[in-house]
PDB file of the backbone (N, CA, C, O) and the ligand in Angstrom, with CONECT records:
HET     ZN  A 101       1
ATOM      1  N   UNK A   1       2.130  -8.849  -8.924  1.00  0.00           N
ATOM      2  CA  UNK A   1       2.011  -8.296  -7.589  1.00  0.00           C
ATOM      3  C   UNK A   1       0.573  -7.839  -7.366  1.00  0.00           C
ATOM      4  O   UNK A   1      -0.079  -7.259  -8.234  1.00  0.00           O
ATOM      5  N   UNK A   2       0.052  -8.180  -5.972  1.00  0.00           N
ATOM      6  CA  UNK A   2      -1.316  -7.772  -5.946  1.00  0.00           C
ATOM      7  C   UNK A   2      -1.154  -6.522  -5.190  1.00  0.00           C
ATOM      8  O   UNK A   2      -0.266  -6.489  -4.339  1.00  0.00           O
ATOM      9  N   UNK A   3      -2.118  -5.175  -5.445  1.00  0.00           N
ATOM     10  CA  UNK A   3      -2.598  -4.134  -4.718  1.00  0.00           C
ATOM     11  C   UNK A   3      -3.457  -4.312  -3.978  1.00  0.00           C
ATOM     12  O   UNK A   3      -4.344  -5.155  -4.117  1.00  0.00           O
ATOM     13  N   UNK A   4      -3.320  -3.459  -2.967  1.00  0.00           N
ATOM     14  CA  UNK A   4      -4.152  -3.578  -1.687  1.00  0.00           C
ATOM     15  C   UNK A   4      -4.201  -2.626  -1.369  1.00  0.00           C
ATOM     16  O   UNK A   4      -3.116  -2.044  -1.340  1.00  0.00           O
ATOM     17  N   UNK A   5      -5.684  -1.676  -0.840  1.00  0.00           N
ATOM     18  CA  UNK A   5      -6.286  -0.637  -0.838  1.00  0.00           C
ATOM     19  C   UNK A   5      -6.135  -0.414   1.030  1.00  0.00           C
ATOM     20  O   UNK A   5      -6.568  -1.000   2.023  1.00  0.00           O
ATOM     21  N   UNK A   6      -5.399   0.596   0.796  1.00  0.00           N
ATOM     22  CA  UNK A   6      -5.166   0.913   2.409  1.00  0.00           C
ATOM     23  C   UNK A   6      -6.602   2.215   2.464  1.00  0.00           C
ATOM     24  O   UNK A   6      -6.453   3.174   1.707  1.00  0.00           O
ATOM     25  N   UNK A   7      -7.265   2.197   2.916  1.00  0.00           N
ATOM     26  CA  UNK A   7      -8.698   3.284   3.118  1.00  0.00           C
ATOM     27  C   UNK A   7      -7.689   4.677   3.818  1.00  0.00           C
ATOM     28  O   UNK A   7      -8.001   5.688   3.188  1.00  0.00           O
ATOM     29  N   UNK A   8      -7.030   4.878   4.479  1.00  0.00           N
ATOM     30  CA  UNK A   8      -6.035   5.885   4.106  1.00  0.00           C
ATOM     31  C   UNK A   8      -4.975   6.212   3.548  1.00  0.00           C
ATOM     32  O   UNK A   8      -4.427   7.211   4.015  1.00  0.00           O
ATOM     33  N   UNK A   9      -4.412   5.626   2.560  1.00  0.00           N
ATOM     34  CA  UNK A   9      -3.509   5.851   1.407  1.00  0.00           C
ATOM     35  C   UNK A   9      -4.039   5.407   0.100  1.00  0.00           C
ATOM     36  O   UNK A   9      -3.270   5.840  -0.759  1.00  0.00           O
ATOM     37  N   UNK A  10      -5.081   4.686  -0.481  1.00  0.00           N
ATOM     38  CA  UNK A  10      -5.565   4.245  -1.399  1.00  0.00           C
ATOM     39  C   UNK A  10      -4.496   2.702  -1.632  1.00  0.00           C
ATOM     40  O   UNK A  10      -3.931   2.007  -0.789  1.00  0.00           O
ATOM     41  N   UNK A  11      -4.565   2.563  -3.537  1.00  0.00           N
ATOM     42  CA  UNK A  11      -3.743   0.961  -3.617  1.00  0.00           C
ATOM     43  C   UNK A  11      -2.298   1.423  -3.118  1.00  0.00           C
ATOM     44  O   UNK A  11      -1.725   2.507  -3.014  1.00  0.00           O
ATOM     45  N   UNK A  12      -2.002   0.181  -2.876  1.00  0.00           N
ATOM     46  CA  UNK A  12      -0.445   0.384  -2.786  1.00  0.00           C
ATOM     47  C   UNK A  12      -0.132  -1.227  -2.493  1.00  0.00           C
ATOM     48  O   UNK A  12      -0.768  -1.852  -1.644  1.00  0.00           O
ATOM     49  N   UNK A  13       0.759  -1.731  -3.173  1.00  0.00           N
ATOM     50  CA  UNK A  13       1.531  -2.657  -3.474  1.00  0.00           C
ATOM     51  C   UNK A  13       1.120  -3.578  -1.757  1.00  0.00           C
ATOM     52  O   UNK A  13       0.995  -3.073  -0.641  1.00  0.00           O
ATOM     53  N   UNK A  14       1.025  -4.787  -2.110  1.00  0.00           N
ATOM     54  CA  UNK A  14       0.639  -6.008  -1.115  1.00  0.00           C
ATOM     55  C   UNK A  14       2.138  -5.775  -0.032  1.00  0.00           C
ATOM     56  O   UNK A  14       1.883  -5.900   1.166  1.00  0.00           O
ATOM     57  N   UNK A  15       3.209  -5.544  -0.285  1.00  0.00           N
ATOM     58  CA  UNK A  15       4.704  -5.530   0.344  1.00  0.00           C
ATOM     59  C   UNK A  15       4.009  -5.044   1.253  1.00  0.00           C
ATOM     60  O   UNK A  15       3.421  -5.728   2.091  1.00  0.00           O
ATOM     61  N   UNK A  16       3.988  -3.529   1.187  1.00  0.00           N
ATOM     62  CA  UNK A  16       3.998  -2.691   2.295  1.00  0.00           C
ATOM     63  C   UNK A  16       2.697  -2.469   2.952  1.00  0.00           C
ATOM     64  O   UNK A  16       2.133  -1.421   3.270  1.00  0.00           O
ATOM     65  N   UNK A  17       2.206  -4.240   3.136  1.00  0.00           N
ATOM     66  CA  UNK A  17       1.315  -4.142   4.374  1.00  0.00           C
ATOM     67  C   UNK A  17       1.970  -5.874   4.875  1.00  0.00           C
ATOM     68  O   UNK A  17       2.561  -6.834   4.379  1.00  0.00           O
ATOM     69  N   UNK A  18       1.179  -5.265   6.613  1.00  0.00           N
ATOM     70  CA  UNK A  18       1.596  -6.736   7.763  1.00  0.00           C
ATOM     71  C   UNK A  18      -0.057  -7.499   8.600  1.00  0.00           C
ATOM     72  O   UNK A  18      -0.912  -7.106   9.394  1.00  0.00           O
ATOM     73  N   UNK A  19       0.211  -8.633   7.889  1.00  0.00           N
ATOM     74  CA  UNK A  19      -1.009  -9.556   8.066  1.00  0.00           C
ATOM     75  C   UNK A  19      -0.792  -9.425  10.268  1.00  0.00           C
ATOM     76  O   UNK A  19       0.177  -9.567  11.015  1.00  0.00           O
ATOM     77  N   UNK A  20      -2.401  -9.072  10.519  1.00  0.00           N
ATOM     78  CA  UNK A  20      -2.320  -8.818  11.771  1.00  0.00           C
ATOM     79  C   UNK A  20      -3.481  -9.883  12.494  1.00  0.00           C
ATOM     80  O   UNK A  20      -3.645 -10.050  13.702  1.00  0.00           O
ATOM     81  N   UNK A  21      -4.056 -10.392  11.624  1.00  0.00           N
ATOM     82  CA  UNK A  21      -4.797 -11.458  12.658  1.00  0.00           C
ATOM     83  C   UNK A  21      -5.996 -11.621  11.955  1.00  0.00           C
ATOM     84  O   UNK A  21      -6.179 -11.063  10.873  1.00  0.00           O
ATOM     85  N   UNK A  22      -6.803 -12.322  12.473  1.00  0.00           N
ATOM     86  CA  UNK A  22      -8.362 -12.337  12.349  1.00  0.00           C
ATOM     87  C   UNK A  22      -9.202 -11.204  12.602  1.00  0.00           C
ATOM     88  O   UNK A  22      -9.118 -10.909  13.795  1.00  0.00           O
ATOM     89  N   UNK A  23      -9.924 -10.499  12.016  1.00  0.00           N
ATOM     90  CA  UNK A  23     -10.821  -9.627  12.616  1.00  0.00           C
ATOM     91  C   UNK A  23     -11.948 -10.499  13.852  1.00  0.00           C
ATOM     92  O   UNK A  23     -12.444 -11.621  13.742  1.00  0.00           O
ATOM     93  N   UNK A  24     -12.075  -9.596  14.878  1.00  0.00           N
ATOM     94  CA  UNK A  24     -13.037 -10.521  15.807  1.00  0.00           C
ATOM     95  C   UNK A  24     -12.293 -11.508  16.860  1.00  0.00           C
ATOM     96  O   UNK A  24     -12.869 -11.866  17.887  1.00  0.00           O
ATOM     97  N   UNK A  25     -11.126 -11.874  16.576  1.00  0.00           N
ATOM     98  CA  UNK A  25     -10.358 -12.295  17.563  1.00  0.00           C
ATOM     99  C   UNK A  25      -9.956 -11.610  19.057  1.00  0.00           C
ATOM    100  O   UNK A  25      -8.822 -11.527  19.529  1.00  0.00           O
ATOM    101  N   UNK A  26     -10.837 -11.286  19.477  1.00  0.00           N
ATOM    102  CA  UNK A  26     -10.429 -10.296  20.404  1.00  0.00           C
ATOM    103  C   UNK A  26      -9.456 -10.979  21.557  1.00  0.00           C
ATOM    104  O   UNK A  26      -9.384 -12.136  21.972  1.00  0.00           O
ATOM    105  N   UNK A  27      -8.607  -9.549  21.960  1.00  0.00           N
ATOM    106  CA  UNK A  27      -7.849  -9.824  23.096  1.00  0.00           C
ATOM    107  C   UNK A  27      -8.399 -10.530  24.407  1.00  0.00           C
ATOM    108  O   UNK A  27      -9.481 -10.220  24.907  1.00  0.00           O
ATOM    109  N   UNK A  28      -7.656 -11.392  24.858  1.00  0.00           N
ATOM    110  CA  UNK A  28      -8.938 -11.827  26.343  1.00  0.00           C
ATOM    111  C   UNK A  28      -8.875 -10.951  27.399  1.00  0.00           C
ATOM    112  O   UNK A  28      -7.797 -10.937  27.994  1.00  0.00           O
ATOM    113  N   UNK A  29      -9.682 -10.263  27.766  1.00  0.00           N
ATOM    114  CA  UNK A  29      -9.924  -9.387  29.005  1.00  0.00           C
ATOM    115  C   UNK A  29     -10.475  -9.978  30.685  1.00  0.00           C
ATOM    116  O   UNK A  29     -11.311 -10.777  31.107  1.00  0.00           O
ATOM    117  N   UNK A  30      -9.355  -8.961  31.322  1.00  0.00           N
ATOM    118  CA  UNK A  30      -9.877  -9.952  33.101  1.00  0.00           C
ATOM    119  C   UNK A  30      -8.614 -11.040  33.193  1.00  0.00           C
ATOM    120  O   UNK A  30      -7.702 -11.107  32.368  1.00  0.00           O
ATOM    121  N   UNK A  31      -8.703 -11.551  33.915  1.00  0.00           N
ATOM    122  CA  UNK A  31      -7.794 -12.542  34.747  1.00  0.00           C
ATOM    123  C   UNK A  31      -8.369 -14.476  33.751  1.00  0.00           C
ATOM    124  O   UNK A  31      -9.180 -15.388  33.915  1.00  0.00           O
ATOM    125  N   UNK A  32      -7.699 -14.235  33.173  1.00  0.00           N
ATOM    126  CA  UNK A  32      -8.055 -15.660  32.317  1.00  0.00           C
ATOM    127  C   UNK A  32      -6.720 -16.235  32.587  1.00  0.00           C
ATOM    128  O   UNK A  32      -5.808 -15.766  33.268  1.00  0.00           O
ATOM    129  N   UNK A  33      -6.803 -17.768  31.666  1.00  0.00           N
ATOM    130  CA  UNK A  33      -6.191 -18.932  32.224  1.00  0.00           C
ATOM    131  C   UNK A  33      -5.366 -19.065  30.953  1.00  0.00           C
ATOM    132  O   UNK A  33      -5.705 -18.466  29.933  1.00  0.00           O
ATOM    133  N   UNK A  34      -4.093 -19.981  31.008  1.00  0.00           N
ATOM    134  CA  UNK A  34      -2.952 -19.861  30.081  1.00  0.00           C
ATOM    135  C   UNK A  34      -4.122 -20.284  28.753  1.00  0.00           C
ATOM    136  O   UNK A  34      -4.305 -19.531  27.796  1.00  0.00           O
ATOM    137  N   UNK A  35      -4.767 -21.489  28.911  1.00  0.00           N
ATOM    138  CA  UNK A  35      -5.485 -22.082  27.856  1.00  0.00           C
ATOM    139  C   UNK A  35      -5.750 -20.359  26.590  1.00  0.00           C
ATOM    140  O   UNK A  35      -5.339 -20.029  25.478  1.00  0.00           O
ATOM    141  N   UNK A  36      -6.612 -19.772  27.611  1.00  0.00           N
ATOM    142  CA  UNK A  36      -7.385 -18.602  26.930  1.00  0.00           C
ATOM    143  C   UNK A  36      -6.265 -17.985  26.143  1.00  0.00           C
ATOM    144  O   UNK A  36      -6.299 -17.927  24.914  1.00  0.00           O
ATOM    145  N   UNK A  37      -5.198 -17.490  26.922  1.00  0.00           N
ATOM    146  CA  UNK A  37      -4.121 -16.748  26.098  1.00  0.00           C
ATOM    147  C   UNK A  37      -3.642 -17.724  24.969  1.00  0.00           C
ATOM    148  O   UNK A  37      -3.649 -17.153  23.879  1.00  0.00           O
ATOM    149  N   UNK A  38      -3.270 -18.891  24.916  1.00  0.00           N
ATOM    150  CA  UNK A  38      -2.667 -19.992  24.093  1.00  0.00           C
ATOM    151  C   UNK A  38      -3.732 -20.099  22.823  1.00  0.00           C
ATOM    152  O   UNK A  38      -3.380 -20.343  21.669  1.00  0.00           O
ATOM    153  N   UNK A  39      -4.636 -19.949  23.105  1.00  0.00           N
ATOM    154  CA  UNK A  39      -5.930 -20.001  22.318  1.00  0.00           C
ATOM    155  C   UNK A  39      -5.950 -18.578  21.073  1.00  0.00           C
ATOM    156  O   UNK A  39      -6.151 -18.493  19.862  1.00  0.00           O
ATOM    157  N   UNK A  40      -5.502 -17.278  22.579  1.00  0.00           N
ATOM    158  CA  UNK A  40      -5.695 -15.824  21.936  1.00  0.00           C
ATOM    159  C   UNK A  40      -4.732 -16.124  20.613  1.00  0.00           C
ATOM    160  O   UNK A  40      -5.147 -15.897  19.477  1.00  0.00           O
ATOM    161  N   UNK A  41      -3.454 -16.637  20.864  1.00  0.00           N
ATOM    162  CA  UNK A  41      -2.127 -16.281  20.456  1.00  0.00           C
ATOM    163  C   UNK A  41      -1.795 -17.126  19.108  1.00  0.00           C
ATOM    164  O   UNK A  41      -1.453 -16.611  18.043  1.00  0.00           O
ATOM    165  N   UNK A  42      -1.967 -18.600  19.358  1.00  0.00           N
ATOM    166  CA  UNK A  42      -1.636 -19.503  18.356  1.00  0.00           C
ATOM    167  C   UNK A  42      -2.663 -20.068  18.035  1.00  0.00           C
ATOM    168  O   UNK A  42      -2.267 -20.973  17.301  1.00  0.00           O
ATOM    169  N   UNK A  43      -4.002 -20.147  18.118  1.00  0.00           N
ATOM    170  CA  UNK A  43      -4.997 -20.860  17.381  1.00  0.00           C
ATOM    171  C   UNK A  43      -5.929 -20.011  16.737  1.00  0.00           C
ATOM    172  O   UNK A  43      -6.784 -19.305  17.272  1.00  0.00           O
ATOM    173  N   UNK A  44      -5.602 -20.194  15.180  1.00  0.00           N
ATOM    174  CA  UNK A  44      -6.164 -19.179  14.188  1.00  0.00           C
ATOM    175  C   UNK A  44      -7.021 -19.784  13.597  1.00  0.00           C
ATOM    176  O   UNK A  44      -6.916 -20.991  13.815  1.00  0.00           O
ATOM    177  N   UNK A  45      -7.931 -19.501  12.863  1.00  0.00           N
ATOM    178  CA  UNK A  45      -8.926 -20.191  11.441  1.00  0.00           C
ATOM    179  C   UNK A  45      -8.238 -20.499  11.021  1.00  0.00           C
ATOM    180  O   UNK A  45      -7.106 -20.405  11.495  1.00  0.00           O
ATOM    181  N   UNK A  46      -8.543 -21.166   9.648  1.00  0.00           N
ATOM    182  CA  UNK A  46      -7.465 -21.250   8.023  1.00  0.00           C
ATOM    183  C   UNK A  46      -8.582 -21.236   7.371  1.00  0.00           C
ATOM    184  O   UNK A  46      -8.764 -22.177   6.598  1.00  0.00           O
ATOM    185  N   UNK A  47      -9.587 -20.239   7.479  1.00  0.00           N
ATOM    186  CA  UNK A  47     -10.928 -20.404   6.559  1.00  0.00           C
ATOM    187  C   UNK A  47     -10.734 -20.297   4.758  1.00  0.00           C
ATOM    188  O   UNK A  47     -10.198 -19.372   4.147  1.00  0.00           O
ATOM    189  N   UNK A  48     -11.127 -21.092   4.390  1.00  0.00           N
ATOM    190  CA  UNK A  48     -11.301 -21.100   2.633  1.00  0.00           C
ATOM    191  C   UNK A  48     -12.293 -20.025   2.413  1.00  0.00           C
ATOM    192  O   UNK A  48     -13.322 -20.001   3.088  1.00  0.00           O
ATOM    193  N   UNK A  49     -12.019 -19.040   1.411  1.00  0.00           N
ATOM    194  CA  UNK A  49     -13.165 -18.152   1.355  1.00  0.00           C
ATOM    195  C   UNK A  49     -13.140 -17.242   1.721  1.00  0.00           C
ATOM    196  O   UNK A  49     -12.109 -16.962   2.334  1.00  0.00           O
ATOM    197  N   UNK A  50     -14.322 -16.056   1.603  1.00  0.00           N
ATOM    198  CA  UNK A  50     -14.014 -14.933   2.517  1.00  0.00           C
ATOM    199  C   UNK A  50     -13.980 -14.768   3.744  1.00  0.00           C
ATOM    200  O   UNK A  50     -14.771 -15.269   4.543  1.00  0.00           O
ATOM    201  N   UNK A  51     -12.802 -13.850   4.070  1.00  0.00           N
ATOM    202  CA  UNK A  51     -12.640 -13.941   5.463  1.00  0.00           C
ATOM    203  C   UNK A  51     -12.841 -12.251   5.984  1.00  0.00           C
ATOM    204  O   UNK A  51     -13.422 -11.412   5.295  1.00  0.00           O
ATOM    205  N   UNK A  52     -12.291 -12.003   7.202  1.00  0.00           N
ATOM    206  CA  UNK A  52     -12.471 -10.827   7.528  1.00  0.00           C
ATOM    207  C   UNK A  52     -10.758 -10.918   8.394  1.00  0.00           C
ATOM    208  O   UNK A  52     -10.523 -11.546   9.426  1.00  0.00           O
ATOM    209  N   UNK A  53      -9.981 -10.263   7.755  1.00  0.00           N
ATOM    210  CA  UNK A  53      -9.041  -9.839   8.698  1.00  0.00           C
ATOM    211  C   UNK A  53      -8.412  -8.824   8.818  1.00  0.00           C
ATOM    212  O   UNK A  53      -8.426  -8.293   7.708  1.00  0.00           O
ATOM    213  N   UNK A  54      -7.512  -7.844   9.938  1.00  0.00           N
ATOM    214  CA  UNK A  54      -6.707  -7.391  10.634  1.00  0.00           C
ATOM    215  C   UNK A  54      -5.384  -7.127   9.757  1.00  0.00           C
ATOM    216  O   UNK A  54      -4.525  -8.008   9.715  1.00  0.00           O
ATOM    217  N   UNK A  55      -5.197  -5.798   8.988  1.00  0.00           N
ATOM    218  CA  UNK A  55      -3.723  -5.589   8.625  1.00  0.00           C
ATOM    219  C   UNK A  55      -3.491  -4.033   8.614  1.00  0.00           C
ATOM    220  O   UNK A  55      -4.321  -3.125   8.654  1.00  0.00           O
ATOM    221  N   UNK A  56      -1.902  -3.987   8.539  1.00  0.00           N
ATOM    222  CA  UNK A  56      -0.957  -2.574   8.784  1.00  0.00           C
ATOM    223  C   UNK A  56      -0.573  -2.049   7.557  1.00  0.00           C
ATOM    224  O   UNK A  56       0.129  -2.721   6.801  1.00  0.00           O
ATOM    225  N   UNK A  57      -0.950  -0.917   7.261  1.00  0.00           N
ATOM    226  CA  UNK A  57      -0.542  -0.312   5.964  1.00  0.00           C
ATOM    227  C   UNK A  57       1.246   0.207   6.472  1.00  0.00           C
ATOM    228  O   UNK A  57       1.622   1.370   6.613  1.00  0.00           O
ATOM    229  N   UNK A  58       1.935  -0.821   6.628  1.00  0.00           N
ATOM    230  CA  UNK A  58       3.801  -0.349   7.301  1.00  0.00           C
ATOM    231  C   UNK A  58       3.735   1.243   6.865  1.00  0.00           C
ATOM    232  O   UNK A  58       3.562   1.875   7.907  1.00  0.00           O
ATOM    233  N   UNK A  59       3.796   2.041   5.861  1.00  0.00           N
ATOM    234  CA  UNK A  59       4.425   3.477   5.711  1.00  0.00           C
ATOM    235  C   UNK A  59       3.512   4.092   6.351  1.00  0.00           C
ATOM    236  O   UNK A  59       4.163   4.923   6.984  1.00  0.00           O
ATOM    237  N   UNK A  60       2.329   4.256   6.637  1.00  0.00           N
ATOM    238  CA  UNK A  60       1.239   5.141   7.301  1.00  0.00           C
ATOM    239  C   UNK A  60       1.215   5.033   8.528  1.00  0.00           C
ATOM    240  O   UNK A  60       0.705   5.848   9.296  1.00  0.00           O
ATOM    241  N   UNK A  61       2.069   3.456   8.987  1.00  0.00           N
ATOM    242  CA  UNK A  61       0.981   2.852  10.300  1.00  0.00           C
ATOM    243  C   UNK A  61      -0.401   2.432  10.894  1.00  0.00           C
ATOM    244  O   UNK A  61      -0.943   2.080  11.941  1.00  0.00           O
ATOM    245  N   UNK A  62      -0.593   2.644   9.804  1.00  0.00           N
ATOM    246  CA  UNK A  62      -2.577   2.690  10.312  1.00  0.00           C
ATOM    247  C   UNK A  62      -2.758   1.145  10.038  1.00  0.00           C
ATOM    248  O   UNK A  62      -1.985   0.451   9.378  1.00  0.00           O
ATOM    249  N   UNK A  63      -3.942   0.724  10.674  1.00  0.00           N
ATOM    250  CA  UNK A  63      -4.299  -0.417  11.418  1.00  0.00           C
ATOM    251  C   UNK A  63      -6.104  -0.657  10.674  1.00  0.00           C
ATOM    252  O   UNK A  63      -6.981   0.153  10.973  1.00  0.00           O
ATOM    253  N   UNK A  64      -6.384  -1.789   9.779  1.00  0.00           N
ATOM    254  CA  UNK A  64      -7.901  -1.681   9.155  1.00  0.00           C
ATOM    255  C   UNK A  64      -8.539  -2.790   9.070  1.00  0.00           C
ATOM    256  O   UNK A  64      -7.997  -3.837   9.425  1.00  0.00           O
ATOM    257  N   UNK A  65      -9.188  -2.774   8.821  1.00  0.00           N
ATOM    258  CA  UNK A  65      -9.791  -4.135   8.225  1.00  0.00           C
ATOM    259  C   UNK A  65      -9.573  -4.442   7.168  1.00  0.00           C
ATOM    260  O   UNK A  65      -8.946  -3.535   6.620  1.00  0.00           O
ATOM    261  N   UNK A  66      -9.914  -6.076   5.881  1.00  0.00           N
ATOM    262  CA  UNK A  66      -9.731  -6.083   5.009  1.00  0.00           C
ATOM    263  C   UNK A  66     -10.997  -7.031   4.791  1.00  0.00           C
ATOM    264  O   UNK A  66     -11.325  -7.600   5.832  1.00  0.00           O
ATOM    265  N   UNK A  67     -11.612  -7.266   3.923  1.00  0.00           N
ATOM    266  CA  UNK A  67     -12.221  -8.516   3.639  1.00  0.00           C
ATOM    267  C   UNK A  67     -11.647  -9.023   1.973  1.00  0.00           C
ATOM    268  O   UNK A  67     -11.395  -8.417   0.932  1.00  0.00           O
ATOM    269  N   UNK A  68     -11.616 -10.553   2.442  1.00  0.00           N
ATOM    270  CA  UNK A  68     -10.952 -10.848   1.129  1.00  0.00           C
ATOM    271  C   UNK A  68     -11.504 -12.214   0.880  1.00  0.00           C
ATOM    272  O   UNK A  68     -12.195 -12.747   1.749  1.00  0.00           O
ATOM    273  N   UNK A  69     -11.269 -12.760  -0.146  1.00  0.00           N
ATOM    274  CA  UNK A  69     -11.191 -14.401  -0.382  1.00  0.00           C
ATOM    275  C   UNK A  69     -10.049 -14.871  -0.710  1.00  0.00           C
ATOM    276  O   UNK A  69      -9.269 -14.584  -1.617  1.00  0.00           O
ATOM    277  N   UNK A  70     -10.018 -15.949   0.477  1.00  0.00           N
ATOM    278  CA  UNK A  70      -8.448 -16.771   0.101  1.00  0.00           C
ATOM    279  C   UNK A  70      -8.256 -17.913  -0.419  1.00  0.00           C
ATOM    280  O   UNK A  70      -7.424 -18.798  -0.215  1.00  0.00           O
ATOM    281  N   UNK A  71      -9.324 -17.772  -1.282  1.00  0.00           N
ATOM    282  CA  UNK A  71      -9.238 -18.953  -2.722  1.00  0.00           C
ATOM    283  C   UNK A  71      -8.823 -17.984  -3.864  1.00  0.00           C
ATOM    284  O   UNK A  71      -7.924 -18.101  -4.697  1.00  0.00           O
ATOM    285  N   UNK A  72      -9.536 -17.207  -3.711  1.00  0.00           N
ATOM    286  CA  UNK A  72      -9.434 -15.999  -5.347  1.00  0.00           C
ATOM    287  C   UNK A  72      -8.482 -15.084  -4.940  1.00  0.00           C
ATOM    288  O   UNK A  72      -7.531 -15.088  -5.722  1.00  0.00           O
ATOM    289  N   UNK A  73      -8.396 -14.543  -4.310  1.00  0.00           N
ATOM    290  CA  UNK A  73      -7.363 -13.177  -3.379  1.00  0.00           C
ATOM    291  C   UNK A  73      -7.812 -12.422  -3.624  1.00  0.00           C
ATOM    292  O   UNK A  73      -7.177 -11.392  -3.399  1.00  0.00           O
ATOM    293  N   UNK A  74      -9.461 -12.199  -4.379  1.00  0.00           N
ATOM    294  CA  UNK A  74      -9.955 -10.380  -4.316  1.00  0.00           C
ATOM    295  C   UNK A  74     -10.332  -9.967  -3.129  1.00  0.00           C
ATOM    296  O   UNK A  74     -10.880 -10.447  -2.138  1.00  0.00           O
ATOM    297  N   UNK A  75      -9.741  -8.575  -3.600  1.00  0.00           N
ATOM    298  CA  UNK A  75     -10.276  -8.062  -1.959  1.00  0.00           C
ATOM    299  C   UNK A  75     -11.783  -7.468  -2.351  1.00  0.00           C
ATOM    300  O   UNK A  75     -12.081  -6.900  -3.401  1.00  0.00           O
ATOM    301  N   UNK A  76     -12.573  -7.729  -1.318  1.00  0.00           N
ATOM    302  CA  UNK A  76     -13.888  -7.260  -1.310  1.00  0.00           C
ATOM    303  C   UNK A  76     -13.769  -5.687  -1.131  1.00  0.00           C
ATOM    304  O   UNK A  76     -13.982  -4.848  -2.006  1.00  0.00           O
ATOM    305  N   UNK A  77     -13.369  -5.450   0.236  1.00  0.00           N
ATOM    306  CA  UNK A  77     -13.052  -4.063   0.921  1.00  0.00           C
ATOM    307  C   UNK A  77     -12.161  -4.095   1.866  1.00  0.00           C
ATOM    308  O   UNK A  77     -11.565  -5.048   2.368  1.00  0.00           O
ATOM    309  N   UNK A  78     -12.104  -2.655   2.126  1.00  0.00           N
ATOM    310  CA  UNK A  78     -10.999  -2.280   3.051  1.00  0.00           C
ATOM    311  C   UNK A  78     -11.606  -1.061   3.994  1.00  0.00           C
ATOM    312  O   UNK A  78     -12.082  -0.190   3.267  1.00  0.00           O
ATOM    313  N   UNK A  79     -11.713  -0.781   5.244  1.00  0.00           N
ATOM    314  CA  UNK A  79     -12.391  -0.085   5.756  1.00  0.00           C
ATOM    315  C   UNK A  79     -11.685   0.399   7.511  1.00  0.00           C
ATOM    316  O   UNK A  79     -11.120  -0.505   8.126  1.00  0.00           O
ATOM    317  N   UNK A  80     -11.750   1.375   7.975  1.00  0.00           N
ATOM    318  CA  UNK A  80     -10.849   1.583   9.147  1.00  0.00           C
ATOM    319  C   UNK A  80     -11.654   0.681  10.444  1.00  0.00           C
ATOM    320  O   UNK A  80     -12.858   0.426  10.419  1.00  0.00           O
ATOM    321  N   UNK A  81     -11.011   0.401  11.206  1.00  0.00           N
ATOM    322  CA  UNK A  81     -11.214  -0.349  12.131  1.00  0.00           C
ATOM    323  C   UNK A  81     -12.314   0.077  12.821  1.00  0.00           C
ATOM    324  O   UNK A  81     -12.138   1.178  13.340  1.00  0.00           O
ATOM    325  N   UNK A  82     -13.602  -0.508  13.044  1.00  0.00           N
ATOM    326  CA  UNK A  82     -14.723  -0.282  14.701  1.00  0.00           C
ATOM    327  C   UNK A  82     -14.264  -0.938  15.340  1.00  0.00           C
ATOM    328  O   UNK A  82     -13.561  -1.911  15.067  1.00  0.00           O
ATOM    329  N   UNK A  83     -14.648  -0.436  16.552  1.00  0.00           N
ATOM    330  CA  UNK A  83     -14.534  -1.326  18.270  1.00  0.00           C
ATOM    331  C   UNK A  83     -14.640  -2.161  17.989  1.00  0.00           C
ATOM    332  O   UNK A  83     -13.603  -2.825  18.014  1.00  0.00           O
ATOM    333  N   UNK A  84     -15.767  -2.796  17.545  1.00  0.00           N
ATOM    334  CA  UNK A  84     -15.834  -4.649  17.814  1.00  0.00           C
ATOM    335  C   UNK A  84     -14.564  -5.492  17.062  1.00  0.00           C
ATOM    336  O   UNK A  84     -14.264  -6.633  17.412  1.00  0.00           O
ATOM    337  N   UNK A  85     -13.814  -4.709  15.900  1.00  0.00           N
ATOM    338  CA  UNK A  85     -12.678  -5.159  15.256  1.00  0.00           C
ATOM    339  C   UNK A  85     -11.341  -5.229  16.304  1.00  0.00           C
ATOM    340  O   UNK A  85     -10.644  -6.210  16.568  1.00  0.00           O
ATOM    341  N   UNK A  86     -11.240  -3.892  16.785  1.00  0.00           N
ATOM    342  CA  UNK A  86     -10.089  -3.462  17.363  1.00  0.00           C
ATOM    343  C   UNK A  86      -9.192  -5.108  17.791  1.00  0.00           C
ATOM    344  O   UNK A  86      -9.681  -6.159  18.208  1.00  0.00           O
ATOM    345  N   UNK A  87      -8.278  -4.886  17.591  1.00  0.00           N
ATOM    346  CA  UNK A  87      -7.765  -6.590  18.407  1.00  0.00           C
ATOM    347  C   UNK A  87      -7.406  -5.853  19.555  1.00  0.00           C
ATOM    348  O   UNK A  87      -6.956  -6.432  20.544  1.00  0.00           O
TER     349      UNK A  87
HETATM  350 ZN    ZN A 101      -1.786   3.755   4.473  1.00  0.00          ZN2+
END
């Protein structure tokens, strides 16, 4: 089982977190077109490597960043969300 460092609870078991997206994917703002939302919603990376994404520590609720590699699965870091993250 891999641990995963919630930056407000420390490790805790990979279970009790929920994969939330890409970091940087932002929501589309303003009056946009189905494309944009279809785009927001179902078209993700599948980047090899490190990535930067979006997950939920479930018992805390809290909402962070992660950086990881998804060839190796180390996590680099874990850090609470800035604006430019926020989804
Ligand atoms: Zn937590």
């Amino acid at each position: 089982m891999q641990l995963f460092i919630c930056p407000f609870c420390g490790p805790r078991a990979e279970t009790e977190f929920h994969f939330g997206g890409d970091a940087g994917n932002l929501r589309p703002e303003g009056d946009v077109d189905a494309m944009a939302w279809s785009n927001y919603l179902y078209f993700r990376d599948n980047s090899r490597g490190a990535v930067k994404e979006i997950w939920m520590h479930l018992p805390c609720r809290e909402v962070f960043a992660m950086e990881r590699d998804t060839v190796t699965h180390e996590v680099h870091a874990t850090h609470a969300l800035t604006g430019e993250e926020r989804p």
